[in-house]
Chimera marker file (.cmm) of the C-alpha trace (Angstrom):
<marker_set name="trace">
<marker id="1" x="-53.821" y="-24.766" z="65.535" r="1" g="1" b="0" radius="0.5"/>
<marker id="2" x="-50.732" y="-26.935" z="64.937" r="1" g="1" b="0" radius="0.5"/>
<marker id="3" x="-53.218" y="-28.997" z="62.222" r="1" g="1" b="0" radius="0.5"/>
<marker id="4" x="-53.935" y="-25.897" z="60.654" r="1" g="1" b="0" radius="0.5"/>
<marker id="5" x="-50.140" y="-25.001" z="60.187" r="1" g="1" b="0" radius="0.5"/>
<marker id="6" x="-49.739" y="-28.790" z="58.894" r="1" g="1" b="0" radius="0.5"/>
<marker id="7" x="-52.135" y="-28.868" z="56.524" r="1" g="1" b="0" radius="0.5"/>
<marker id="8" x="-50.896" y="-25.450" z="55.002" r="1" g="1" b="0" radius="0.5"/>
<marker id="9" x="-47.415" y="-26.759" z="54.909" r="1" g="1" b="0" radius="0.5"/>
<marker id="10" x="-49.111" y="-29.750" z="53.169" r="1" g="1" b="0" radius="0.5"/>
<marker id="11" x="-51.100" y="-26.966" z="50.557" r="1" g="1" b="0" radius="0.5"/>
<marker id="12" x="-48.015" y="-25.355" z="50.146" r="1" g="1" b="0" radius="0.5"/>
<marker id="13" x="-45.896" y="-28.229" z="49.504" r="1" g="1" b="0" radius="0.5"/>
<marker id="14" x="-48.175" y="-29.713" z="46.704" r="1" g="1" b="0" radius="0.5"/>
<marker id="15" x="-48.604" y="-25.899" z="45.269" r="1" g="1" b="0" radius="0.5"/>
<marker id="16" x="-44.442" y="-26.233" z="44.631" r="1" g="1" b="0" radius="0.5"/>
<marker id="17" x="-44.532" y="-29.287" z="43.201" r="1" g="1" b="0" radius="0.5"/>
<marker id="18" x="-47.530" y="-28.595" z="40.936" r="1" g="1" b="0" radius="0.5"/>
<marker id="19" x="-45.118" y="-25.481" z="39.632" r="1" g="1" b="0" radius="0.5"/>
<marker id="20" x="-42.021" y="-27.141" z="39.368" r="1" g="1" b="0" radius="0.5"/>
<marker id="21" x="-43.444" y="-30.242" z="37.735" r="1" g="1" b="0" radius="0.5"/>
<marker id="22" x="-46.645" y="-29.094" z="35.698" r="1" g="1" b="0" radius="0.5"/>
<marker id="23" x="-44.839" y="-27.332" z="32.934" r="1" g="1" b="0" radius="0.5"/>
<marker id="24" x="-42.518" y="-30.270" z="32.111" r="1" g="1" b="0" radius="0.5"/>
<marker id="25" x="-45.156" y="-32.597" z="32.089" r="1" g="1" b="0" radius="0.5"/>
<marker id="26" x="-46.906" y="-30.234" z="29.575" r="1" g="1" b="0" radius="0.5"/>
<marker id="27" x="-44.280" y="-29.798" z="27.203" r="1" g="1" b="0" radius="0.5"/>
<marker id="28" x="-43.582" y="-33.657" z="27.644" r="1" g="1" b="0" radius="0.5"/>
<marker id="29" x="-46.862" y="-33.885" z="26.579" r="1" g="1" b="0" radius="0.5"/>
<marker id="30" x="-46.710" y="-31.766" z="23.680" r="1" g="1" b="0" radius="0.5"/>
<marker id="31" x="-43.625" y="-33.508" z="22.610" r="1" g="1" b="0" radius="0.5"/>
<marker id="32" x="-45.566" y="-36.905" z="22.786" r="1" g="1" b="0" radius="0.5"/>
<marker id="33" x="-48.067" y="-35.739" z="20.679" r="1" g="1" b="0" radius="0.5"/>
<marker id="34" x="-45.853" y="-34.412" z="17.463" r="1" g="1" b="0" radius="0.5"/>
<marker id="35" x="-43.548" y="-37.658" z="17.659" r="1" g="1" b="0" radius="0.5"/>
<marker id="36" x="-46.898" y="-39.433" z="17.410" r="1" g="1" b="0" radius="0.5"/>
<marker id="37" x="-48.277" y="-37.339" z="14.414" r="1" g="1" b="0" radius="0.5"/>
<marker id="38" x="-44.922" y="-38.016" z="12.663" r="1" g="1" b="0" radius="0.5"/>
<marker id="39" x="-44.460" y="-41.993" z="13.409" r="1" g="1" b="0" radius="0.5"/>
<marker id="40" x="-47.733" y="-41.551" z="11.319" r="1" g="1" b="0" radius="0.5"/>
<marker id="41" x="-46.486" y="-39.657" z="8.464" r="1" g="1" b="0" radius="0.5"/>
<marker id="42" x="-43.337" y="-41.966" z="8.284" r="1" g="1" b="0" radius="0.5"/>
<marker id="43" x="-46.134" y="-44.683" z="7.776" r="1" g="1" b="0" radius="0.5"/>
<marker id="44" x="-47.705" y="-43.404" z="5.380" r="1" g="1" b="0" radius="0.5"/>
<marker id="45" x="-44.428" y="-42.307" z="3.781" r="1" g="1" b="0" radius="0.5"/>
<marker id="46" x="-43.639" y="-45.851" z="3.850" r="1" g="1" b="0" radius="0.5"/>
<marker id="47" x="-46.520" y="-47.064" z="2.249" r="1" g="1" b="0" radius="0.5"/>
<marker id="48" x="-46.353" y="-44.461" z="-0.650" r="1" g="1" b="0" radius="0.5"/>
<marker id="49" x="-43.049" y="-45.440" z="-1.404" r="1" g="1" b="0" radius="0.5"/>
<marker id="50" x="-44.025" y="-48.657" z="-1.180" r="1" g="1" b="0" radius="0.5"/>
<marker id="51" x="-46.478" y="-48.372" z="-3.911" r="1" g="1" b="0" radius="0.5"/>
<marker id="52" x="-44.184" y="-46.473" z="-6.175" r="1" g="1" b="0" radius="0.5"/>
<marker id="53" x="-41.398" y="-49.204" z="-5.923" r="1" g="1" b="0" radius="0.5"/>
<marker id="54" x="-44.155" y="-51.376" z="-7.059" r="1" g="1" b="0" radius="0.5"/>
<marker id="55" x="-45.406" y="-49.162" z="-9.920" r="1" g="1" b="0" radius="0.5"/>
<marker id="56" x="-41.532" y="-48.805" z="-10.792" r="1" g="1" b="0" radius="0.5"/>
<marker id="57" x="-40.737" y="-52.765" z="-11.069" r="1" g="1" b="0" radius="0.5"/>
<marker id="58" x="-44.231" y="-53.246" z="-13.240" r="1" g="1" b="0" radius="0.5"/>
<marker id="59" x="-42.951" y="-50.018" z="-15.524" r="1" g="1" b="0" radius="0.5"/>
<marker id="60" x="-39.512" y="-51.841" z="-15.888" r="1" g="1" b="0" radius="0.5"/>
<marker id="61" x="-40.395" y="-55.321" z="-16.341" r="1" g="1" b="0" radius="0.5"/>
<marker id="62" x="-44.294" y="-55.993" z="-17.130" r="1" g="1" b="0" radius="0.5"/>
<marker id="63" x="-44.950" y="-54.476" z="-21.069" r="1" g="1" b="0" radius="0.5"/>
<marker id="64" x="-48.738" y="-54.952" z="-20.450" r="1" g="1" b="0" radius="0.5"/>
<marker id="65" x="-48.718" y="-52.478" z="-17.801" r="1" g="1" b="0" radius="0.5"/>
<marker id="66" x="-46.500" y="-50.477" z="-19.555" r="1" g="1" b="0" radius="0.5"/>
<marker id="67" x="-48.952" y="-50.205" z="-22.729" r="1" g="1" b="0" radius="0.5"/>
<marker id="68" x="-51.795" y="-49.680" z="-20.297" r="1" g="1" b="0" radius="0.5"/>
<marker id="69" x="-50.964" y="-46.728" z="-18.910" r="1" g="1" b="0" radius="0.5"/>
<marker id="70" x="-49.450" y="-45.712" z="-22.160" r="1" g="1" b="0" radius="0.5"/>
<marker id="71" x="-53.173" y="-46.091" z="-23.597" r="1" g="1" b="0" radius="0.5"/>
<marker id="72" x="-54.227" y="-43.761" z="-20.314" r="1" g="1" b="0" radius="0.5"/>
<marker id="73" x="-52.006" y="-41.116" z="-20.429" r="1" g="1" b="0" radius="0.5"/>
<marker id="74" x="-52.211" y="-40.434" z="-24.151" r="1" g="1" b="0" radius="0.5"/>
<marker id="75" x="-55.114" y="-41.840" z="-25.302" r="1" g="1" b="0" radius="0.5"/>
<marker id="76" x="-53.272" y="-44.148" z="-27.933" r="1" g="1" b="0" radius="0.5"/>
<marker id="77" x="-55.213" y="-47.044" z="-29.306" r="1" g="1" b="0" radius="0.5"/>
<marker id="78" x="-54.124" y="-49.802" z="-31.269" r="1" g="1" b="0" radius="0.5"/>
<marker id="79" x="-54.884" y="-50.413" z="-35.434" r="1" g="1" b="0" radius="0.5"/>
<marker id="80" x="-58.225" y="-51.236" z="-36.312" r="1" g="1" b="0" radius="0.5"/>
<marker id="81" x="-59.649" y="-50.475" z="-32.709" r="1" g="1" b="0" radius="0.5"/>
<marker id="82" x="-62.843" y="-48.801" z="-32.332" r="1" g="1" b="0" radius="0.5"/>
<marker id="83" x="-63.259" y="-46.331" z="-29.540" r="1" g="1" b="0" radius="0.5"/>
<marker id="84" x="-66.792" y="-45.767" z="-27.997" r="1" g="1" b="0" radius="0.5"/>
<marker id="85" x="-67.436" y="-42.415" z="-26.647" r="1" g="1" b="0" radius="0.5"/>
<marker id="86" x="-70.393" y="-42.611" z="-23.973" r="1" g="1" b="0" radius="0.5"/>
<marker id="87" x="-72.342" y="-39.068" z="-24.419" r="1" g="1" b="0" radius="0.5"/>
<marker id="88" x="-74.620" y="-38.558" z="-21.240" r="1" g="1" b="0" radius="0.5"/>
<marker id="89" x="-78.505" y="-38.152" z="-22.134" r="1" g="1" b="0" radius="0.5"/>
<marker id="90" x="-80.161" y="-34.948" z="-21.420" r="1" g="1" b="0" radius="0.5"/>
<marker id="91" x="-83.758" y="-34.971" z="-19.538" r="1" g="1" b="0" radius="0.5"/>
<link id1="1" id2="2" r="1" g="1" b="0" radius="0.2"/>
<link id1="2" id2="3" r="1" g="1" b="0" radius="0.2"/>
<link id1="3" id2="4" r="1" g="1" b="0" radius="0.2"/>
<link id1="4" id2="5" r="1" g="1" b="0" radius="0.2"/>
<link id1="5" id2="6" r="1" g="1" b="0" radius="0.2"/>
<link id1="6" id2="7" r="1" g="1" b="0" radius="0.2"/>
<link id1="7" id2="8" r="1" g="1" b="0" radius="0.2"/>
<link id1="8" id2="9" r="1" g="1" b="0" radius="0.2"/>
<link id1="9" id2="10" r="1" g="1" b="0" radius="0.2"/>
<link id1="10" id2="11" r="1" g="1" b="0" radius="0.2"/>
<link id1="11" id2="12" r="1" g="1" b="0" radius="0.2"/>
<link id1="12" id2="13" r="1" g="1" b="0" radius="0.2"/>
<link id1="13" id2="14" r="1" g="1" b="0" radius="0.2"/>
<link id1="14" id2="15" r="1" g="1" b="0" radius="0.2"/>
<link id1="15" id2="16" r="1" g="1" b="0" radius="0.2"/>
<link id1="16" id2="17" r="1" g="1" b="0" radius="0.2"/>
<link id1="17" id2="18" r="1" g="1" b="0" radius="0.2"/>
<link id1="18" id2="19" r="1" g="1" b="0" radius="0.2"/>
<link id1="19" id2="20" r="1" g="1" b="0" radius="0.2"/>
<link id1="20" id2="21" r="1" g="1" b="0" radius="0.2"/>
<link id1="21" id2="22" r="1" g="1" b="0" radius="0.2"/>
<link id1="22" id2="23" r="1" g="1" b="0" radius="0.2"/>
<link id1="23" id2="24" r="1" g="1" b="0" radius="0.2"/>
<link id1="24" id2="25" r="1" g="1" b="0" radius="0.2"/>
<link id1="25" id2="26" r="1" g="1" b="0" radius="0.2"/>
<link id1="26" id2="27" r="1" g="1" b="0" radius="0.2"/>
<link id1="27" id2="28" r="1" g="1" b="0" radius="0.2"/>
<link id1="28" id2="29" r="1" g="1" b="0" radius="0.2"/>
<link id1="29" id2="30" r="1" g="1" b="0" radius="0.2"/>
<link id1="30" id2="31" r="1" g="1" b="0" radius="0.2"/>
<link id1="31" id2="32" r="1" g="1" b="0" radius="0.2"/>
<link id1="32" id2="33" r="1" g="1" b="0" radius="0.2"/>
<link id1="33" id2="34" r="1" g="1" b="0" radius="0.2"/>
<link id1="34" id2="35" r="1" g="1" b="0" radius="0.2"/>
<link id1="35" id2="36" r="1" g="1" b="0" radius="0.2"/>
<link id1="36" id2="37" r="1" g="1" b="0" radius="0.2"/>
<link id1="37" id2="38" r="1" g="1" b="0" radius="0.2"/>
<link id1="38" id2="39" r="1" g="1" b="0" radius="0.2"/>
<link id1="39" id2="40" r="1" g="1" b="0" radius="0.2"/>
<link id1="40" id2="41" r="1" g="1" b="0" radius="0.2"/>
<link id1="41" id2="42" r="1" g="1" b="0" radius="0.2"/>
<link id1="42" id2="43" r="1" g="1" b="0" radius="0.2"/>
<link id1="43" id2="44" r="1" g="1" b="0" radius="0.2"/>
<link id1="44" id2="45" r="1" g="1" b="0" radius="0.2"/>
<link id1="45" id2="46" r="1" g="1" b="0" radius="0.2"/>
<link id1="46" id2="47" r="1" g="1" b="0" radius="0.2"/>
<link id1="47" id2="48" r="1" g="1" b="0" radius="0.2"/>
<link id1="48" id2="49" r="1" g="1" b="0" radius="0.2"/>
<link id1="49" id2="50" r="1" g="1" b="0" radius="0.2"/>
<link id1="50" id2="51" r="1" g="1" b="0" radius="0.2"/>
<link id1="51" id2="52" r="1" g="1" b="0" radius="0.2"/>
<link id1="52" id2="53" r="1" g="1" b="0" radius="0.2"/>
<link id1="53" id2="54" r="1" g="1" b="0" radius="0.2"/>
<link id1="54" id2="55" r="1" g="1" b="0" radius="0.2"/>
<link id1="55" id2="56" r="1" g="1" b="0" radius="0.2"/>
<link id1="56" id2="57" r="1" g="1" b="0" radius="0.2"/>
<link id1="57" id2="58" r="1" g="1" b="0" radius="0.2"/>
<link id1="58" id2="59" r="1" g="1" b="0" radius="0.2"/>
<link id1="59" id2="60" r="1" g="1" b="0" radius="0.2"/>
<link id1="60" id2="61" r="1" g="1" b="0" radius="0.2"/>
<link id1="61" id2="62" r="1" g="1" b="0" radius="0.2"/>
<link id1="62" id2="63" r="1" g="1" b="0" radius="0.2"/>
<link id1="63" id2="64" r="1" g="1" b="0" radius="0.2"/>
<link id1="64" id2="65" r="1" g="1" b="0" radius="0.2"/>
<link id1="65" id2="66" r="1" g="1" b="0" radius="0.2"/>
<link id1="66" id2="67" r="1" g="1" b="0" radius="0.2"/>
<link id1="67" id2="68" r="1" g="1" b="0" radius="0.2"/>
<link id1="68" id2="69" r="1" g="1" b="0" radius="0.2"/>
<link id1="69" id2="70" r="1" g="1" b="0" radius="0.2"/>
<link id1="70" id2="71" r="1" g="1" b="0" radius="0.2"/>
<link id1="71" id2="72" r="1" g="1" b="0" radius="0.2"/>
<link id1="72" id2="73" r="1" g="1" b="0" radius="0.2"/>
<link id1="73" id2="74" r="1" g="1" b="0" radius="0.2"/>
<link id1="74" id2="75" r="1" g="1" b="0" radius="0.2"/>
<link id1="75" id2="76" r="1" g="1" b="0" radius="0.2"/>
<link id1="76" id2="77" r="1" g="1" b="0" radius="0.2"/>
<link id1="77" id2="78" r="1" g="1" b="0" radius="0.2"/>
<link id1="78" id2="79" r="1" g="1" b="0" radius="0.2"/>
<link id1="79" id2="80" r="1" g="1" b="0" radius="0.2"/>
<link id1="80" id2="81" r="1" g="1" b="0" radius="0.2"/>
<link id1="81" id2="82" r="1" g="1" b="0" radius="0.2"/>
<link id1="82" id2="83" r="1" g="1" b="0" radius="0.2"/>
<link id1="83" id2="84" r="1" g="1" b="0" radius="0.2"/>
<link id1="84" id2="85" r="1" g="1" b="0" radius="0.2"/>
<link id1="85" id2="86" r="1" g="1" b="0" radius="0.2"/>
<link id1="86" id2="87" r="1" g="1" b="0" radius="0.2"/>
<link id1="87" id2="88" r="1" g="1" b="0" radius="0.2"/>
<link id1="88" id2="89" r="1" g="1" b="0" radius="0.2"/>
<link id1="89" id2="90" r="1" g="1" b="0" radius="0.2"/>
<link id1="90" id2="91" r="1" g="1" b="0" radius="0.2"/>
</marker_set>
């Protein structure tokens, strides 16, 4: 009888700490999860910006870049070029 009484002092000891402890851990979990997801986005954040401080020193100091994007964004072409148009064939 007295290891019956133990053991339920045992259940009911783990059954407290599973309450007091289990939503905590959850929420520490939870927690975990968004910093993750946003150490992520900073990375990528990073990267982009990255890129565009890149793109921005090329745009300031390279004029071939400059004129080639120039020629993409408008469509400009220089004197006496020729542009090709490629027309898809039907079947």
């Amino acid at each position: 009888m007295a290891k019956k009484i133990n053991r339920t002092k045992i259940y009911l000891v783990i059954s407290i700490l599973i309450v007091i402890f289990l939503p905590p851990f959850a929420k520490y979990q939870e927690l975990h999860y968004k910093n993750k997801k946003l150490e992520e986005r900073i990375n990528s954040l990073k990267e982009e910006n990255r890129q565009l401080a890149e793109e921005k020193r090329r745009l300031e100091t390279d004029i071939t870049y400059i004129e080639k994007k120039a020629r993409e964004k408008m469509g400009v072409v220089r004197k006496d070029e020729i542009v090709l148009k490629e027309v898809p064939q039907k079947k």
